[in-house]
Wavefront OBJ file of the C-alpha trace (Angstrom):
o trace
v -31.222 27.953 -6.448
v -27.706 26.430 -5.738
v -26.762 26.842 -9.294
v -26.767 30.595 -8.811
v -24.728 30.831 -6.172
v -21.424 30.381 -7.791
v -19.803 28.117 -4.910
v -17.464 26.141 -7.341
v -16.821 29.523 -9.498
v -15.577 31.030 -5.914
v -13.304 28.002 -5.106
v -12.049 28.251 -8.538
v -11.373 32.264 -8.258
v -9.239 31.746 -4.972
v -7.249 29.129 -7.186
v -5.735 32.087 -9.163
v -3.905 32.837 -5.640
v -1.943 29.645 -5.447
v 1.510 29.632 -7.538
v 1.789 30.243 -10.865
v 3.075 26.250 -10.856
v 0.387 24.983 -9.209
v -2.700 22.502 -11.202
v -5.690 24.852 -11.196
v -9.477 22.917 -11.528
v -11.053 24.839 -14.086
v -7.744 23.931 -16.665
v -8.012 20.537 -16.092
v -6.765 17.954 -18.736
v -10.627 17.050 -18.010
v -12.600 13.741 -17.856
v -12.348 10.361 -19.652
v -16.130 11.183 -20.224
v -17.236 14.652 -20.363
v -19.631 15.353 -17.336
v -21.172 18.807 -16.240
v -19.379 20.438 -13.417
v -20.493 20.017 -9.440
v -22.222 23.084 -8.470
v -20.666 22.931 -4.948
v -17.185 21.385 -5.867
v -14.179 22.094 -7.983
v -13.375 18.910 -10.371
v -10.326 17.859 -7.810
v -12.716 18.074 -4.878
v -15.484 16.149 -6.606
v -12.740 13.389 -7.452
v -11.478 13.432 -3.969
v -14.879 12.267 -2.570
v -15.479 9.780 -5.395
v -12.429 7.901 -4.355
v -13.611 8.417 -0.586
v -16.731 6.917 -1.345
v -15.651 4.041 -3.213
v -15.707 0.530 -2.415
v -11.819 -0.008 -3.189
v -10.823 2.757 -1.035
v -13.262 0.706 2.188
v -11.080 -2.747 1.546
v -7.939 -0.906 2.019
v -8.957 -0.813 6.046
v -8.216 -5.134 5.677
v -5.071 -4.912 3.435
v -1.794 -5.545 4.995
v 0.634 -2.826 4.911
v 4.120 -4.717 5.964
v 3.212 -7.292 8.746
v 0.554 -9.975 7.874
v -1.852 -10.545 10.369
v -0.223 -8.754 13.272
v -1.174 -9.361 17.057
v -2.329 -5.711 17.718
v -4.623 -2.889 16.515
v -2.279 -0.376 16.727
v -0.498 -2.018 13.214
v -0.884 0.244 9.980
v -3.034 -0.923 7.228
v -2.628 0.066 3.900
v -5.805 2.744 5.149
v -4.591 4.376 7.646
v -1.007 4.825 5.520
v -3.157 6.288 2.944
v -4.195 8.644 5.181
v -1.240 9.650 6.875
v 0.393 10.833 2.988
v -2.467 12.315 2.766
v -1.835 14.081 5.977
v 1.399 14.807 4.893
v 0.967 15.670 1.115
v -1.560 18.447 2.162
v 0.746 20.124 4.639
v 3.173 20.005 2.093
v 1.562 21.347 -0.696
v -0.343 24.320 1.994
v 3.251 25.064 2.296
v 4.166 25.672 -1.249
v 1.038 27.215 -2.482
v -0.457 24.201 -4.374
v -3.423 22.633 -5.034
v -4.394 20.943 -1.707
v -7.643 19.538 -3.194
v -5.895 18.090 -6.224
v -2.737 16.653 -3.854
v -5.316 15.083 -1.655
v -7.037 13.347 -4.320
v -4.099 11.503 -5.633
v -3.173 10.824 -2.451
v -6.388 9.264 -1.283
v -6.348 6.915 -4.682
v -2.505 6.235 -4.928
v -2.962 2.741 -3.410
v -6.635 1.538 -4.655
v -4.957 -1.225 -6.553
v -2.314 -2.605 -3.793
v -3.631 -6.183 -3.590
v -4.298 -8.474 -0.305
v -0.758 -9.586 2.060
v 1.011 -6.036 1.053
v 3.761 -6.810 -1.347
v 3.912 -10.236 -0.345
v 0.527 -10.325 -2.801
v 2.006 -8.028 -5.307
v 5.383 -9.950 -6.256
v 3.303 -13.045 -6.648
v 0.774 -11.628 -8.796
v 3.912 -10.516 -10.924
v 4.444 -13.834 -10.865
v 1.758 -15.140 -12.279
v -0.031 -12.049 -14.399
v 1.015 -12.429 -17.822
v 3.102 -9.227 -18.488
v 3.622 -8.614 -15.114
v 2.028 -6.907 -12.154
v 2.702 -3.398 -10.380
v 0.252 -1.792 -7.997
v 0.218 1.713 -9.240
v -1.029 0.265 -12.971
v -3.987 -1.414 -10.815
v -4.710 1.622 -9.092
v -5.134 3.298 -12.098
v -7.363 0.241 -13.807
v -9.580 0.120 -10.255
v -10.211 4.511 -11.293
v -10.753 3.527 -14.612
v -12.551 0.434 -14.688
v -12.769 -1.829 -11.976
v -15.398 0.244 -9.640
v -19.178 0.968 -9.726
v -19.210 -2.578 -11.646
v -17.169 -1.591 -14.818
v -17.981 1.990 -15.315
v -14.929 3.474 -13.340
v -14.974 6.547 -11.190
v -14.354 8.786 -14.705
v -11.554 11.227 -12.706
v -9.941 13.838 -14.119
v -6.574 13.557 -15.944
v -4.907 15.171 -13.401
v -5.405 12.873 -10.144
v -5.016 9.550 -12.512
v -1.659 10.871 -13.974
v -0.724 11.178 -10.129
v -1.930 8.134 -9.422
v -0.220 6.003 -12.257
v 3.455 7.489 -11.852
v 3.679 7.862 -7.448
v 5.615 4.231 -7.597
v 9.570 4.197 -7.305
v 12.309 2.075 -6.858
v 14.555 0.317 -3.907
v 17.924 1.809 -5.431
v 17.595 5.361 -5.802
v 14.404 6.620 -3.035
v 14.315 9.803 -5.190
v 15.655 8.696 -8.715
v 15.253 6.305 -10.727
v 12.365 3.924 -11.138
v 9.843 6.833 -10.981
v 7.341 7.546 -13.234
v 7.387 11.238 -15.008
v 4.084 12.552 -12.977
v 3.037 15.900 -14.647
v 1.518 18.338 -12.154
v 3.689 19.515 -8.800
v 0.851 18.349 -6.722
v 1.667 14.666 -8.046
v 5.586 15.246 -6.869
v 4.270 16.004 -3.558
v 2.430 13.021 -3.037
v 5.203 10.985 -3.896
v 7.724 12.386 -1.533
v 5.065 12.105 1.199
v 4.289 8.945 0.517
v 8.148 8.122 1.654
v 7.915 10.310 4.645
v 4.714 8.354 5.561
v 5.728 4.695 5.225
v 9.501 5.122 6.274
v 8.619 6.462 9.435
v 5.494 4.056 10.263
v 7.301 1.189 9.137
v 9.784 1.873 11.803
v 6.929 2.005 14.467
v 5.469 -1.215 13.489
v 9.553 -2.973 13.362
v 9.493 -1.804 16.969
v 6.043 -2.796 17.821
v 6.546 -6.246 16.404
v 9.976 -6.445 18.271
v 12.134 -7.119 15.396
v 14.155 -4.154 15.724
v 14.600 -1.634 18.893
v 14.992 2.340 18.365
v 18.334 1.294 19.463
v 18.711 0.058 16.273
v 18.331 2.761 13.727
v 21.482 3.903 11.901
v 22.408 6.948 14.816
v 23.718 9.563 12.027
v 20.011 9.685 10.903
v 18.749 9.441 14.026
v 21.032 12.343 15.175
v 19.722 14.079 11.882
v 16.159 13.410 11.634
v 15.096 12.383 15.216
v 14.659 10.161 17.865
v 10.596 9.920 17.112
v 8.308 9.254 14.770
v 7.132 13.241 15.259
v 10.139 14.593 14.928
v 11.680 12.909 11.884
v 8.303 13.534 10.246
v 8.823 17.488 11.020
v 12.265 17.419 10.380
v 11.417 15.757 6.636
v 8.136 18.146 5.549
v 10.486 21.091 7.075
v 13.544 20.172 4.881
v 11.111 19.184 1.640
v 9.575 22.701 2.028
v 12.942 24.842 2.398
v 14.306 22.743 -0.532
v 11.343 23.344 -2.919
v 10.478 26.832 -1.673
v 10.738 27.492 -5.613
v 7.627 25.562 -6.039
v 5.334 28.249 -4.112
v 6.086 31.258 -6.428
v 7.268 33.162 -3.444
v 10.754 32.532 -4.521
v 12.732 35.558 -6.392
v 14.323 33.011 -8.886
v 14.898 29.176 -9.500
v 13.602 26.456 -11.372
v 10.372 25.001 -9.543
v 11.330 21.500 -8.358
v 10.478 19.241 -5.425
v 13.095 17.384 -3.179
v 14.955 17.140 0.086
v 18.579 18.661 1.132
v 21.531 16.631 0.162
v 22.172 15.288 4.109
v 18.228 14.524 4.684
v 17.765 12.390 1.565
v 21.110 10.621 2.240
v 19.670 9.957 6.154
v 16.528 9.255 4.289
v 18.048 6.558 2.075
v 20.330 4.675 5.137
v 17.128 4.704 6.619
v 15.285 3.167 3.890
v 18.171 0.538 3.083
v 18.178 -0.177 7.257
v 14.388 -1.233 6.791
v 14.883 -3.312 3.752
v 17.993 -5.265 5.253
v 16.412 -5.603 9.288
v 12.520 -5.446 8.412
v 11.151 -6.081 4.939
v 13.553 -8.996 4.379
v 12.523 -10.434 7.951
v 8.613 -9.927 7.142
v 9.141 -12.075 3.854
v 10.430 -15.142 5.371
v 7.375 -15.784 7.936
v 4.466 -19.253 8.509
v 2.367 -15.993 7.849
v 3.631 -15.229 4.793
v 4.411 -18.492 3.088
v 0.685 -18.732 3.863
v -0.352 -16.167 2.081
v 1.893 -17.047 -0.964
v 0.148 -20.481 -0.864
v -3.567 -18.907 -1.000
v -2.503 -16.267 -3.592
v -1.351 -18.873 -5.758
v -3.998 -21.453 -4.957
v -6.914 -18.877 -5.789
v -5.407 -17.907 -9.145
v -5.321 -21.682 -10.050
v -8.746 -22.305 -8.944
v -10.668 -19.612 -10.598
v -8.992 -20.111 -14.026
v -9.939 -23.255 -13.676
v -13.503 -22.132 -12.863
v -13.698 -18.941 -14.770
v -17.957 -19.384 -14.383
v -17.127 -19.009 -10.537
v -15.961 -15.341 -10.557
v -18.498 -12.400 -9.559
v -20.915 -11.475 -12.049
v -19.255 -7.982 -13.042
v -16.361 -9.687 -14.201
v -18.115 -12.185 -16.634
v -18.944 -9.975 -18.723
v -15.714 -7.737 -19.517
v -14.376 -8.636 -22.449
v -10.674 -9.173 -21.084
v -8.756 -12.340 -20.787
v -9.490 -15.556 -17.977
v -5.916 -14.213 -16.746
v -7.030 -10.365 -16.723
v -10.423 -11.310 -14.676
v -8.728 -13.333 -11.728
v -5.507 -10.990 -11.520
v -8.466 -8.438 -11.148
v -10.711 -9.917 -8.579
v -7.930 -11.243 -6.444
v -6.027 -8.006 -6.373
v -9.138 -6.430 -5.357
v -9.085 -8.960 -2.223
v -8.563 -8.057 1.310
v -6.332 -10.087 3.348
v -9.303 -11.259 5.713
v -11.557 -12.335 2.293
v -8.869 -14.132 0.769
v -8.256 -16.059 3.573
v -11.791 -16.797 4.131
v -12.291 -17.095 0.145
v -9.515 -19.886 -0.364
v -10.764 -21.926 2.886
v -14.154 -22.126 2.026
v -13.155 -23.748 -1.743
v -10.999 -26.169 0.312
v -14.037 -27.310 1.918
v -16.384 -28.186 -0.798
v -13.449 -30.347 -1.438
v -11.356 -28.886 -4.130
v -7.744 -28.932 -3.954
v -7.812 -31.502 -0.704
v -3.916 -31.855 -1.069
v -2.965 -28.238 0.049
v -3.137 -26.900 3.337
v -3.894 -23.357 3.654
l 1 2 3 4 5 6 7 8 9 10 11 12 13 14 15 16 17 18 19 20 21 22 23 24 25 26 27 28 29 30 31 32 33 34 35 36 37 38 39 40 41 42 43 44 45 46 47 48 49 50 51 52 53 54 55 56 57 58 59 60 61 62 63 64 65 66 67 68 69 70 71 72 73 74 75 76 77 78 79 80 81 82 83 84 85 86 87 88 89 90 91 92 93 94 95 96 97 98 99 100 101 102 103 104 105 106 107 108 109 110 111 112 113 114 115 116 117 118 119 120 121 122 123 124 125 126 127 128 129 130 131 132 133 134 135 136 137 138 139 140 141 142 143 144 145 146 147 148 149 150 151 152 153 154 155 156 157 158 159 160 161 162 163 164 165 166 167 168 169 170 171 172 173 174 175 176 177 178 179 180 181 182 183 184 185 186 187 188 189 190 191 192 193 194 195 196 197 198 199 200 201 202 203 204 205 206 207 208 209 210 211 212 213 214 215 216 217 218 219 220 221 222 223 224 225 226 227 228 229 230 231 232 233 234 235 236 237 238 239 240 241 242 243 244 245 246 247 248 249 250 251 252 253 254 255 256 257 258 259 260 261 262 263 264 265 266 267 268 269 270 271 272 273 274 275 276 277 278 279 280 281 282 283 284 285 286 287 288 289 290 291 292 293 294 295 296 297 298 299 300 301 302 303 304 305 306 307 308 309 310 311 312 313 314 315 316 317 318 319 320 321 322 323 324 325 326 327 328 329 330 331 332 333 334 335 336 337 338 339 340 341 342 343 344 345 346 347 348 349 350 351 352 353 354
């Protein structure tokens, strides 16, 4: 009896009133394998609660965001920063008229693939991972791939495009470095996902008392704000006015997304503060050379025991390499730990210390 109620066919009907720029379901690029449609849900909604529901969006409650193992709950994880762009992403694309089902997807899946100990974990798997290692790629494998033991959670074109290309560089927080993401809605989540972890990186620096709000450069504080609130509203405000294009309400102009000149400039002090008097600091920690010691210790051990890894990756037909990269990027912080200290115990490896 659901089937005749047109539910989906009514979401996708109010579609034709966002812009003209904005991703609508029913085009979609479609599936890596063609499924029939939800009867309820559009296809961005449907991926939305696939990633929800899966188990590498769960682990991302025990992956470090910036501080490893931090004395406090009130620390962000790499979950509750997903959720915050999400937050953010939504309001922003409400704003503009886009596809707030589509934005939330890829904002929900941008960081499936971030591995255990933050980036900490990430430069040393680009250590060691034969061509290299970059979170968004993994993200993209984990949709593809990795979950429901191999079969991948088949999303739509759309929300893995978004996914693949939200990564950018240290040098230019708006320009170079970024990957060419297709649909406005992927745009969005990339500027929110600066908005998100600029400003709760700042709140954990404080927390952790390595810097004060004393601190912060004052020409962006006197810009932005003197809280976490208000620099938040003061950024989706100024990304909204500057990409007002984007919502079709606009009598002319190119649709692009962005900030003012003076905001991104506060934005990028800001962001070259944090790297100088936070991320640098949070490298250099016991915490942190411990973590470097386990990543490295379980990549050694399990291509040494390849027989040792879980059953779904025995039988992919990818390299030894490809299989542990996998399973320990898939790692929380908490398993690794517990993962490297319980092979130290049947006694292999009795020189290291972990």
């Amino acid at each position: 009896m659901i089937y005749q109620l047109g539910i989906r066919q009514r979401t996708e009907a109010e579609e034709e009133n966002l812009s003209p720029y904005a991703a609508r379901s029913k085009f979609s690029r479609g599936r890596l394998k063609a499924e029939e449609p939800c009867p309820m849900r559009t296809a961005f909604q449907r991926d939305r609660d696939r990633i929800i529901h899966s188990k590498a969006f769960r682990r991302l409650k025990h992956k470090t965001q910036v501080f490893i193992a931090p004395l406090g709950d009130h620390y962000v994880t790499r979950l509750t920063h997903t959720l915050e762009v999400s937050q953010i992403a939504r309001t922003i694309a409400r704003a503009l008229n886009l596809n707030e089902d589509l934005t939330e997807a890829i904002a929900l899946g941008h960081d499936l693939g971030h591995t255990p100990f933050g980036h900490v974990g990430e430069e040393v798997l680009n250590e060691l991972c034969p061509g290299g290692f970059r979170h968004n790629e993994q993200s993209l494998r984990v949709v593809e791939l990795l979950e429901r033991n191999g079969q991948g959670l088949n999303l739509t074109w759309e929300v893995r495009d978004g996914i693949l290309n939200h990564s950018k560089s240290r040098a230019d927080i708006l320009g170079g470095g970024w990957g060419e993401v297709a649909t406005l809605e992927g745009q969005v989540c990339k500027i929110a996902d600066v908005v998100a972890y600029i400003n709760h990186d700042v709140g954990d620096a404080v927390r952790a008392g390595i810097i004060t709000e004393d601190d912060l450069p004052r020409s962006t504080v006197a810009l932005l704000g003197h809280t976490t609130s208000q620099r938040i509203n003061t950024l989706v405000c100024d990304i909204v006015g500057y990409s007002w294009s984007v919502s079709g309400h606009a009598l002319s102009g190119k649709p692009v997304t962005g900030m003012s000149h003076k905001v991104l400039e506060a934005v990028r002090e800001l962001h070259e503060f944090l790297f100088d008097r936070v991320y640098n600091l949070s490298l250099a920690g016991e915490e942190v050379k411990r973590a470097r010691k386990v990543m490295y210790f379980l990549y050694a051990y399990f291509l040494e025991h390849e027989e040792e890894l879980p059953r779904e990756y025995a039988y992919r037909n990818d390299s030894v390499e490809r299989k542990v990269v996998d399973y320990i990027a898939g790692m929380t912080d908490q398993y690794a730990l517990r993962l490297a200290e319980e092979v130290l115990s049947l006694g292999h490896g009795n020189s290291m210390k972990i």
